[in-house]
MMTF fields as JSON, N, C-alpha, C and O atoms, coordinates in Angstrom:
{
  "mmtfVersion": "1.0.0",
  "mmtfProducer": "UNKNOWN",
  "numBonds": 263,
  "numAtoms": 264,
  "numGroups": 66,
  "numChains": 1,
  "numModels": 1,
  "chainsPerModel": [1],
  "groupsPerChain": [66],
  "chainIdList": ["A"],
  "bondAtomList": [4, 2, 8, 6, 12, 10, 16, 14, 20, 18, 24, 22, 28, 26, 32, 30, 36, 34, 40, 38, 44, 42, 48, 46, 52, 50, 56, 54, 60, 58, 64, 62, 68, 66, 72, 70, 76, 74, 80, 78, 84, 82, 88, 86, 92, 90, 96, 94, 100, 98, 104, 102, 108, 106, 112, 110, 116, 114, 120, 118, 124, 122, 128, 126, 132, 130, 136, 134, 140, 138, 144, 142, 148, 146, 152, 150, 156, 154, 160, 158, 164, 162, 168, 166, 172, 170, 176, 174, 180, 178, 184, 182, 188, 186, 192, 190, 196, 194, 200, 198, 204, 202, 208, 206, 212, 210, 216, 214, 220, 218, 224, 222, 228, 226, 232, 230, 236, 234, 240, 238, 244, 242, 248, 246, 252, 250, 256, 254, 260, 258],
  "bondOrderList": [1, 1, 1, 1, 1, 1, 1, 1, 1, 1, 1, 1, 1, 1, 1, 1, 1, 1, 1, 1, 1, 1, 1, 1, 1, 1, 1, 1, 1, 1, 1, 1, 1, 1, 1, 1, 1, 1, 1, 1, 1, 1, 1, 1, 1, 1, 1, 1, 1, 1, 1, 1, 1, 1, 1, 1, 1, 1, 1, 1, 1, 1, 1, 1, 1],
  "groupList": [{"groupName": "UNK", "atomNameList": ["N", "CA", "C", "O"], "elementList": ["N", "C", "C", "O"], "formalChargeList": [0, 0, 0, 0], "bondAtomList": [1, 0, 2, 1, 3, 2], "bondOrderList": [1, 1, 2], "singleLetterCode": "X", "chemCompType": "L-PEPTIDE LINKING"}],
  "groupTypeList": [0, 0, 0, 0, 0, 0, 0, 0, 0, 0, 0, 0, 0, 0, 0, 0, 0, 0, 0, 0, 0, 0, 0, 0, 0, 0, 0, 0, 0, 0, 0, 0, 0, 0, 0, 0, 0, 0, 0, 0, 0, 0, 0, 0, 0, 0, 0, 0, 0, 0, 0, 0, 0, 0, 0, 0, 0, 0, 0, 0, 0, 0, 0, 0, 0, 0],
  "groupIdList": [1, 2, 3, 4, 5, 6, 7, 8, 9, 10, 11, 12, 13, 14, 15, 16, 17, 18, 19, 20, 21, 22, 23, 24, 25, 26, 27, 28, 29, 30, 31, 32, 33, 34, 35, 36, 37, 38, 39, 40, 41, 42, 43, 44, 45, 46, 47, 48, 49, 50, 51, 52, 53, 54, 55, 56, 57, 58, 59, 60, 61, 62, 63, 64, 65, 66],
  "secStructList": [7, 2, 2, 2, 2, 2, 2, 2, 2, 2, 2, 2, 2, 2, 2, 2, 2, 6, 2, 2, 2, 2, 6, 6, 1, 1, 1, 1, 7, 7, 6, 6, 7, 3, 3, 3, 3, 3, 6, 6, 3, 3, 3, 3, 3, 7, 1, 2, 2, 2, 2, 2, 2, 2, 2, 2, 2, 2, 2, 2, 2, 2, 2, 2, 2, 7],
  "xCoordList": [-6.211, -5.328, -6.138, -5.801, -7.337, -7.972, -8.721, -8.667, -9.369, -10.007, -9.229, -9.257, -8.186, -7.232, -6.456, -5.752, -6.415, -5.959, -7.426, -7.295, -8.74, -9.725, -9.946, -10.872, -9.144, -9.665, -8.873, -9.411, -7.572, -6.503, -7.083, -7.444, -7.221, -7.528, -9.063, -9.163, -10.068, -10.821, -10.811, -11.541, -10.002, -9.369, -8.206, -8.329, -7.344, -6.53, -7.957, -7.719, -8.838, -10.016, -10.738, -11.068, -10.835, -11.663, -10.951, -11.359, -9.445, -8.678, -8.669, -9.115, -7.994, -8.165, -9.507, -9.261, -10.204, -11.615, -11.66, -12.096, -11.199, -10.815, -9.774, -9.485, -9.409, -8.003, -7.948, -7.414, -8.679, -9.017, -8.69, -7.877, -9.968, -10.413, -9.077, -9.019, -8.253, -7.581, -6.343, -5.708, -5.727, -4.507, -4.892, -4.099, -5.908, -6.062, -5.475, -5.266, -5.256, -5.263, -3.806, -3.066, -3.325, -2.054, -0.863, 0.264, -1.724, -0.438, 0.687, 0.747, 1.777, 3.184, 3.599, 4.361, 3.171, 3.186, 3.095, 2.344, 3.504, 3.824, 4.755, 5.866, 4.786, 5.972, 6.724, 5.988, 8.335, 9.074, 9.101, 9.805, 8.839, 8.796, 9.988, 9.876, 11.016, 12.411, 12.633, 12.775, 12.659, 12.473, 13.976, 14.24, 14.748, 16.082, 16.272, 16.519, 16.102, 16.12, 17.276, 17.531, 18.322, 19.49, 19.798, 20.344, 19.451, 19.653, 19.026, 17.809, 19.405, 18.307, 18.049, 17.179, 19.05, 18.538, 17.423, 17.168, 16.824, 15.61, 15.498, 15.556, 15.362, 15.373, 14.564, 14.716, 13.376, 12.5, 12.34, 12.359, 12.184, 12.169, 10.685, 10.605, 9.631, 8.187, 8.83, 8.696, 9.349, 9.399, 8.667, 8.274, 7.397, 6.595, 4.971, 3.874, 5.167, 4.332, 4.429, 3.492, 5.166, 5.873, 5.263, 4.272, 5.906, 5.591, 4.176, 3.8, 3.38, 1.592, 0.772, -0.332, 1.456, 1.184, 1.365, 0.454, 2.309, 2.66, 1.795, 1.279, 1.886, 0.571, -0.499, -0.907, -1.194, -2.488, -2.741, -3.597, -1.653, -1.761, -1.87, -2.645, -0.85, -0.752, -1.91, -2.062, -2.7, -3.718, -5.005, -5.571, -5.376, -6.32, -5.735, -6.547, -4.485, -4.785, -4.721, -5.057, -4.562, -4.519, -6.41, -6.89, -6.969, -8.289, -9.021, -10.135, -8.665, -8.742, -8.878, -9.685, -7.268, -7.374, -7.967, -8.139, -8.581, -9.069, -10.401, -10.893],
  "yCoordList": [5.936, 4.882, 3.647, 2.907, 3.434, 2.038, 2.434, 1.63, 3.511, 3.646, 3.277, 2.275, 4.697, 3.924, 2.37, 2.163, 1.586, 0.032, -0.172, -0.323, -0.221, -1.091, -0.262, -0.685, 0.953, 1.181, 0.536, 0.197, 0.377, -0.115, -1.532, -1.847, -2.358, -3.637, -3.907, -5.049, -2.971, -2.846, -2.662, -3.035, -2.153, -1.399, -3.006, -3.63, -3.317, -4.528, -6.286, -7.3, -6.046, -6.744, -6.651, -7.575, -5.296, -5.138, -5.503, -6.072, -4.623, -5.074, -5.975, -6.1, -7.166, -8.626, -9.31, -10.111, -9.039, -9.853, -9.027, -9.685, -7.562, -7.436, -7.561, -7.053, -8.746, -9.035, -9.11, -8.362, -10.297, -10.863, -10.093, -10.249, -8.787, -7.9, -6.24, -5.312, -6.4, -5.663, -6.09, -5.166, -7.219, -7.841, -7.926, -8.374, -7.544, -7.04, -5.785, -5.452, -5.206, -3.513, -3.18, -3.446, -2.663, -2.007, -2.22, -2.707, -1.547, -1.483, -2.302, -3.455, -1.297, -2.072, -2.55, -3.515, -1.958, -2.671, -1.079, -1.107, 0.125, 1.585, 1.885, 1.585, 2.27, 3.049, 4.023, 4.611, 4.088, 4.184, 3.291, 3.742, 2.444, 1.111, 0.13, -0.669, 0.032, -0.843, -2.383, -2.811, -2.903, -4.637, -4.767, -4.346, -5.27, -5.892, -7.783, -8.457, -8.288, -9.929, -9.751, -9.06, -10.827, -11.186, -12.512, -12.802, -13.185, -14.795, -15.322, -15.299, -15.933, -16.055, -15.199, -15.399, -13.924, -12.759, -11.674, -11.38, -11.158, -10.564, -9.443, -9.73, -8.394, -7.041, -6.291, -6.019, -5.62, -5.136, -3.599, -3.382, -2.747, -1.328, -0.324, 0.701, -1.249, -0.212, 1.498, 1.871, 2.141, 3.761, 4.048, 4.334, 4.459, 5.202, 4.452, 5.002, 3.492, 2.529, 2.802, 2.366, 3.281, 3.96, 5.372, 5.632, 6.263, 7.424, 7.494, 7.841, 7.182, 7.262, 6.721, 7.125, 5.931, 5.406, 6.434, 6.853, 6.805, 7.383, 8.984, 9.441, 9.555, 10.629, 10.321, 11.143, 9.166, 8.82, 8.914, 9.54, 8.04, 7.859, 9.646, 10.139, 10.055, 11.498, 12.37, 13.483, 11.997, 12.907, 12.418, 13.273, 11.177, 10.496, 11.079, 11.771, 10.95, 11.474, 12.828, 13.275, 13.619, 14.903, 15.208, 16.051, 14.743, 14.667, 13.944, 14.351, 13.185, 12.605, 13.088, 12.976, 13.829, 14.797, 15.818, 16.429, 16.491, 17.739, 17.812, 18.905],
  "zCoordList": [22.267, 21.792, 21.414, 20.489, 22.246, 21.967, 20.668, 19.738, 20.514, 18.986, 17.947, 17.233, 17.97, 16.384, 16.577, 15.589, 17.264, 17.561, 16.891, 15.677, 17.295, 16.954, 15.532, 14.839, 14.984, 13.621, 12.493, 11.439, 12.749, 12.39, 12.271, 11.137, 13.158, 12.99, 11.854, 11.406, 11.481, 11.285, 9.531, 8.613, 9.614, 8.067, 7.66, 6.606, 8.578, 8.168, 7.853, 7.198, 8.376, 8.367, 6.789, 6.044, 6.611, 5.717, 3.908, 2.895, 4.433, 3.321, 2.798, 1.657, 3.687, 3.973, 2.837, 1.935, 2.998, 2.744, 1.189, 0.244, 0.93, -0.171, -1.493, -2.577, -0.45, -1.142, -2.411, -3.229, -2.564, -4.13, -5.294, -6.205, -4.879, -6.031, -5.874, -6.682, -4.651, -4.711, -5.146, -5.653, -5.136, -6.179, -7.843, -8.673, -8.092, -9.633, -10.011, -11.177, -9.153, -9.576, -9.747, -8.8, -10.767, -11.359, -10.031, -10.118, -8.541, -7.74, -7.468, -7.04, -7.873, -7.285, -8.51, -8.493, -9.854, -11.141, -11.692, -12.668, -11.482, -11.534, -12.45, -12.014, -13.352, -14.221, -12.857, -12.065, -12.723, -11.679, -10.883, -9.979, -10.65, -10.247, -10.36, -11.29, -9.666, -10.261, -10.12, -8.975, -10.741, -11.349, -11.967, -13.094, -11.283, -11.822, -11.878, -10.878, -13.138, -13.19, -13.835, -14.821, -12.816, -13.371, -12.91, -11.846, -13.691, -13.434, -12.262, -12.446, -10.786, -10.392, -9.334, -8.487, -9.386, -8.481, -9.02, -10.188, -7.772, -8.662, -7.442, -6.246, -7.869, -7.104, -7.523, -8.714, -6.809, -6.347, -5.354, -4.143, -6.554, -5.225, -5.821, -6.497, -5.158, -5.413, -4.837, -3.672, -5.665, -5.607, -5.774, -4.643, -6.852, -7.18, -6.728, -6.833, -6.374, -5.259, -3.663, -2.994, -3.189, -1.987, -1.942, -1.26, -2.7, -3.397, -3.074, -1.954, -4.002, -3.876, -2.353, -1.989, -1.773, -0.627, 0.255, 0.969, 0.255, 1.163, 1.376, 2.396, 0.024, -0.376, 0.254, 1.074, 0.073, 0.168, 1.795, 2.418, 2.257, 3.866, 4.737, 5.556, 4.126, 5.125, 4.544, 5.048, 3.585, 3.118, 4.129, 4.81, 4.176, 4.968, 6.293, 6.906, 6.88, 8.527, 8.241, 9.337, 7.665, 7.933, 7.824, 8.581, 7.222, 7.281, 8.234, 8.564, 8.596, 9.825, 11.45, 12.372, 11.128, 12.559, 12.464, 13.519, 11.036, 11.317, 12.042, 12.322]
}
């Protein structure tokens, strides 16, 4: 339990400091991606931002635990 806490924090660390150069990148800005502007409501549903995340994550632990 104390490893993945200090890997987790380690990875939220590293992100962090990559912020900059990682708010350039397409994500969350996805074709399937739903953006509703209607006056001054504004609605937001990353699907296909979700979608890939979510791929990515269960691919890393499944490699992970093996």
């Amino acid at each position: 339990m104390t490893r993945t806490l200090v890997t987790i924090g380690l990875a939220l660390v590293i992100v962090g400091l990559l912020w900059p150069w990682l708010s350039r990148l397409p994500i969350g800005r996805l074709p399937g991606d739903i953006l509703i502007r209607r006056g001054d409501v504004t609605f937001y549903a990353p699907l296909m931002t979700g979608l890939i995340a979510s791929v990515l994550l269960s691919v890393i632990l499944w490699a992970v635990r093996r």
